[in-house]
C-alpha positions in Angstrom: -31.1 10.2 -42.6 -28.8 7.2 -41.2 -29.8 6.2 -37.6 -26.5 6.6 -35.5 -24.4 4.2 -34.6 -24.9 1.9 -30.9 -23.0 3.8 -28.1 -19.7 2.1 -27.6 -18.4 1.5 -24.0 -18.9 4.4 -21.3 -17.4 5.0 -17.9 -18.0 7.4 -15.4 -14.3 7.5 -14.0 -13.7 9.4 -10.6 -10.6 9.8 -8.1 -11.7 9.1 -5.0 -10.0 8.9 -1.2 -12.2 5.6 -0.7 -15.0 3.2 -2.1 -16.8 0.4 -1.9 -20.0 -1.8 -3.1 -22.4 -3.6 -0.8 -25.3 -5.8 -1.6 -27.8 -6.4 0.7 -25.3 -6.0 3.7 -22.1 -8.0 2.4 -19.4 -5.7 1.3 -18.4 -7.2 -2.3 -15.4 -5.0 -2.7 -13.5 -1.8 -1.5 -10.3 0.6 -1.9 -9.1 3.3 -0.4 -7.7 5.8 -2.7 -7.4 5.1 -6.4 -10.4 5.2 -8.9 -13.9 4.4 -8.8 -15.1 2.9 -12.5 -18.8 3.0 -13.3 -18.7 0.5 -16.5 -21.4 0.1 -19.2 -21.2 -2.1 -22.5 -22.7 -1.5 -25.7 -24.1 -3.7 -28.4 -21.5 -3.3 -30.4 -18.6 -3.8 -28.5 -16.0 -6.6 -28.2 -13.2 -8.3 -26.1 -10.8 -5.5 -27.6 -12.6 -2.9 -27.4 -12.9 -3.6 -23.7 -9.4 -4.7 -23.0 -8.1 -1.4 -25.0 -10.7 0.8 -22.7 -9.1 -0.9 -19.8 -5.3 0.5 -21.1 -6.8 4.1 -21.1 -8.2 4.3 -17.9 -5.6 2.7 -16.3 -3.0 5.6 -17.7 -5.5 8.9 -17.4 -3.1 11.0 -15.7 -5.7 12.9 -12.8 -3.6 12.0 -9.8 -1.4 14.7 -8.0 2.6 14.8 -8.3 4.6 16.8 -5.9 3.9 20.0 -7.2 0.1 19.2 -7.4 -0.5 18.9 -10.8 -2.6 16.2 -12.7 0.3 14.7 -14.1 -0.1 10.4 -12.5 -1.6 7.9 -13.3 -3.1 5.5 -10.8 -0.2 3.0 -10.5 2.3 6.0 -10.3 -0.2 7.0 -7.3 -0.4 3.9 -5.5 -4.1 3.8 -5.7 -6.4 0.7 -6.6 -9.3 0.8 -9.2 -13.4 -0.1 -8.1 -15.2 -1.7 -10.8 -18.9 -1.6 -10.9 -21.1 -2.6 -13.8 -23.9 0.0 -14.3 -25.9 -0.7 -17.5 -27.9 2.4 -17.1 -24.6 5.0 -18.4 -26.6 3.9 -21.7 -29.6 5.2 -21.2 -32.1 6.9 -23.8 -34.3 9.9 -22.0 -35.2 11.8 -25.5 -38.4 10.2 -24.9 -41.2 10.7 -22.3 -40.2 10.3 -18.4 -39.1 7.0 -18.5 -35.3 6.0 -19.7 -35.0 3.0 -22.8 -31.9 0.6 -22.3 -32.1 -0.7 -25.2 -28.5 0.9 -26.3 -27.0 -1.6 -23.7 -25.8 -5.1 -24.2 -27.5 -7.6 -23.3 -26.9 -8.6 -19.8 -24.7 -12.3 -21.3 -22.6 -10.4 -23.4 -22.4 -7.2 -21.0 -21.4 -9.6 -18.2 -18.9 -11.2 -20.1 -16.9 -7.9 -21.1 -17.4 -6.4 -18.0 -14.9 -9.5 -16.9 -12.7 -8.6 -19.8 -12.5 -5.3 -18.7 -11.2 -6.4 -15.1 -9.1 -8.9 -16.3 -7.2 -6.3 -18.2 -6.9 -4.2 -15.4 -5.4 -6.9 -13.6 -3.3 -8.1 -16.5 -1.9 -4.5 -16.1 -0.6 -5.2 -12.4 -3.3 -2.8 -10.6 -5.1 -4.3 -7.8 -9.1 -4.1 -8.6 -12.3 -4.7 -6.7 -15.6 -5.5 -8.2 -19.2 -5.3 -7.1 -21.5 -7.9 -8.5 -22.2 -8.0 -12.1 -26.6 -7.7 -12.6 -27.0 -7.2 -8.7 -28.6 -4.1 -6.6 -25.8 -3.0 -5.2 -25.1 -0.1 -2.9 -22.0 2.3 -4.1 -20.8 4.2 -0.8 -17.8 6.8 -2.6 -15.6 9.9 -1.7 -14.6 12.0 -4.7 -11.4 13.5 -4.6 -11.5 17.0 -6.1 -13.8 16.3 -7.1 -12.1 14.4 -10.2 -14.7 12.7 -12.5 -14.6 12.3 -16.1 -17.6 10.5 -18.0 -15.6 8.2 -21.2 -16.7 6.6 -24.3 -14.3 4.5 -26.6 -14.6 5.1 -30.0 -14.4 8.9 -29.3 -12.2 11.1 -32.0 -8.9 11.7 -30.8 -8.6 15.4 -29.8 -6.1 17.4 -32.0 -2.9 18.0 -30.0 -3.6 21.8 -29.5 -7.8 20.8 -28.4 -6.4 22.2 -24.8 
């Protein structure tokens, strides 16, 4: 039996009316509404893989139009984007009481695409905040909806009538 594949890239995406990311008492970044990103890198992932995760995030349409429905995107909504690296969306609890991170990057090369990953963002026009990469940081959020959605790239494309 082939062991499966390295997670790829995961996200725990939610709308939120505010956030922001403190450590120790120095407020590293904050928005008011838009989306708060939770980011984690796999061994296996690249600079395109995390530029392309970028694109997808930045167009999930969860934001309300006039009529209500989840039908913009974050830019369409006027809302900013929260970044914060947490390296623990990869971790492995099939095993006793204590989680395994080994399915995470390493902290050089998960560092490096977490900048990728907010350099697309950017590259895409939407203003985004960061926390600091390998730090203990405090994330203070209000969900709005609540909205959240947890994301992997490399996941199968849904067929069109999936719902």
């Amino acid at each position: 039996m082939a062991r499966p594949a390295f997670p790829r890239v995961r996200a725990v995406v939610q709308r939120v009316t505010r956030a922001k990311v403190v450590v120790d008492t120095e407020t590293m970044g904050a928005i008011d509404a838009g989306l708060c990103v939770l980011l984690s890198v796999g061994p296996g992932d690249d600079d395109a893989v995390a530029r392309r995760f970028a694109g997808r995030i930045a167009t999930l349409r969860i934001f309300p139009d006039a009529e209500g429905r989840m039908n913009l995107d974050v830019a369409a909504a006027g809302g900013a984007v929260l970044v914060v690296s947490q390296f623990t969306l990869h971790a492995d609890t099939s095993r006793g009481h204590r989680p395994s991170f080994i399915r995470a990057a390493p902290p050089d090369q998960a560092g490096e695409l977490y900048g990728v990953f907010v350099a697309a963002l950017r590259e895409l026009g939407h203003r985004v905040e960061t926390g600091r990469f390998g730090a203990h940081m405090a994330v203070d959020l209000v969900n709005d909806g609540p909205v959240t959605l947890v994301l992997t790239s490399g996941e199968p494309a849904w067929p069109a009538d999936a719902g």
